[in-house]
C-alpha positions in Angstrom: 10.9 15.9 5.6 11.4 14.7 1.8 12.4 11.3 1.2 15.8 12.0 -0.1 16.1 14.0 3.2 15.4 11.0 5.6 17.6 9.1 3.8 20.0 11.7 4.0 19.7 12.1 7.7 20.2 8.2 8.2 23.0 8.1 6.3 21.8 6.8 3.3 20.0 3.8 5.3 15.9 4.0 4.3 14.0 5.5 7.3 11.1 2.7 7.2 9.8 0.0 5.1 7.6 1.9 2.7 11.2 3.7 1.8 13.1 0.8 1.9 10.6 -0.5 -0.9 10.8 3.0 -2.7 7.0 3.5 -2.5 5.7 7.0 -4.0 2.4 8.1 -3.4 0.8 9.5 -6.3 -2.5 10.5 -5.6 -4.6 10.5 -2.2 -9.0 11.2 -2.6 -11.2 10.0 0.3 -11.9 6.9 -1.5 -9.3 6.5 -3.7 -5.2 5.8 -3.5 -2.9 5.5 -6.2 0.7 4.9 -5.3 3.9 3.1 -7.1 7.2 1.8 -7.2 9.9 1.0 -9.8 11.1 -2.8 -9.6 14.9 -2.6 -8.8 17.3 -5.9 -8.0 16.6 -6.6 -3.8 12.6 -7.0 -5.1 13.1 -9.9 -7.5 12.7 -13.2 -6.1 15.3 -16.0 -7.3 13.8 -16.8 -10.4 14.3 -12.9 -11.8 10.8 -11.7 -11.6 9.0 -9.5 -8.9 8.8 -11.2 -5.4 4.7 -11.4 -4.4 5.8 -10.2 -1.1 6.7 -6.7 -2.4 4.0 -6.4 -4.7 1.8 -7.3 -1.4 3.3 -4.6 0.7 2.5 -2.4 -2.4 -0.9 -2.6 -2.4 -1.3 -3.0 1.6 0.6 0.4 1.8 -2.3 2.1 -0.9 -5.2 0.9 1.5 -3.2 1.7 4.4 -2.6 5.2 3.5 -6.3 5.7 2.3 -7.4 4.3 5.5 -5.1 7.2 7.3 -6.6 10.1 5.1 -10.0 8.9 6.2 -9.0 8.7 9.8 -9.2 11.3 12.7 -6.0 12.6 14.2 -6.6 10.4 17.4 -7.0 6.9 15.0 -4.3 4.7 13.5 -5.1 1.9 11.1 -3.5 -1.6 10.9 -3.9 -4.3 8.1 -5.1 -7.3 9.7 -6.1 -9.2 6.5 -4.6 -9.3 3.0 -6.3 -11.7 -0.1 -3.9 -10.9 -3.1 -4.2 -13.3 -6.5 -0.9 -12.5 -8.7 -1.6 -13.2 -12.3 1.3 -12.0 -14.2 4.8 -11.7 -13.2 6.6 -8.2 -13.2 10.1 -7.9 -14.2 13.0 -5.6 -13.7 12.3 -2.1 -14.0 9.0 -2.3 -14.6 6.8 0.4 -12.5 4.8 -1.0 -10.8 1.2 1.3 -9.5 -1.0 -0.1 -6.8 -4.0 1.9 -6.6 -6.7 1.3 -3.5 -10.6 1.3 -3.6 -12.5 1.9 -0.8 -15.7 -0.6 -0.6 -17.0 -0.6 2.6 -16.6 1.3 5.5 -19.0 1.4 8.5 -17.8 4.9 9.6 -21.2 6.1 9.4 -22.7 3.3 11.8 -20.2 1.9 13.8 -20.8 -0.5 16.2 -17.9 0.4 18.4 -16.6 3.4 18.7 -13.2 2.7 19.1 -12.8 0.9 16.0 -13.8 -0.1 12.5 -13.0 -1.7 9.5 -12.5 -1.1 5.9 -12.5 -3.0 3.5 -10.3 -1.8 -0.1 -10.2 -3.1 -3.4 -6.8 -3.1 -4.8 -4.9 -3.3 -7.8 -1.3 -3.6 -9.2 -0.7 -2.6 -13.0 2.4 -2.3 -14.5 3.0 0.7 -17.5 1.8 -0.9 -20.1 -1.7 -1.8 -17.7 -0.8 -5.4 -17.7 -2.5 -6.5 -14.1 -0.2 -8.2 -12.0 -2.1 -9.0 -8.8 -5.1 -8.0 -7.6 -7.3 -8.8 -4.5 -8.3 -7.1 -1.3 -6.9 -5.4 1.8 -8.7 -5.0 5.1 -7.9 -2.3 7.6 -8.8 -1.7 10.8 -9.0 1.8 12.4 -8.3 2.0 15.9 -8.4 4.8 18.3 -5.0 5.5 20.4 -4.8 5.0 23.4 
């Protein structure tokens, strides 16, 4: 189902938070994510500028969906810890591209099976490739129950 679908079918109403925020993924390569989203009204923070918290749920949504592609059918991943440094401010209308790094990931020598961790490297540009925050994203990678 396309986004506009969803939407559609919920009358109007986003069908989860990456939709609610308007996040497109771009591009998805084992090791690399690049996704975006335009900065509309409801993500500005008082002052006029971008809030951190979407610009956070950006870039936790790149590593998130990197640490999917790299996961087996029976494995979910969770962020359990987010390091983000914002060092310029985006404004309205800017688009905004988080893209995800994989660094580490102990897939190849885990020391439990049922889970692991990787850790990504993340970014968040605007068009013009002015950095607005950068930091890391850790995910872990469960197996379902």
């Amino acid at each position: 189902m396309e986004k506009n679908e969803a939407k559609q079918a919920t009358g109007g109403a986003a069908e989860n938070f990456v939709d609610l925020l308007n996040i497109e993924t771009v591009l998805v390569e084992d090791k690399r994510v690049v996704v975006r989203m335009k900065t509309v009204k409801p993500l500005l923070q008082p002052l006029g500028f971008l809030h951190g918290g979407a610009t956070l749920s950006l870039l936790e949504t790149a590593a998130s969906v990197g640490a999917a592609h790299s996961s087996d059918f029976d494995e979910k991943p969770f962020g359990v810890h987010v390091d983000i440094h914002h060092r310029h401010s985006g404004l309205l209308g800017d688009i905004i591209t988080g893209t995800a790094v994989l660094e580490h990931d102990p897939s190849l020598a885990p020391q439990k099976p049922d889970r692991r961790t990787q850790l990504w490297k993340v970014t968040a540009c605007n068009q013009d490739g002015v950095l607005i925050s950068e930091g890391h994203v850790e995910v872990r990678i469960v197996r379902a129950l």
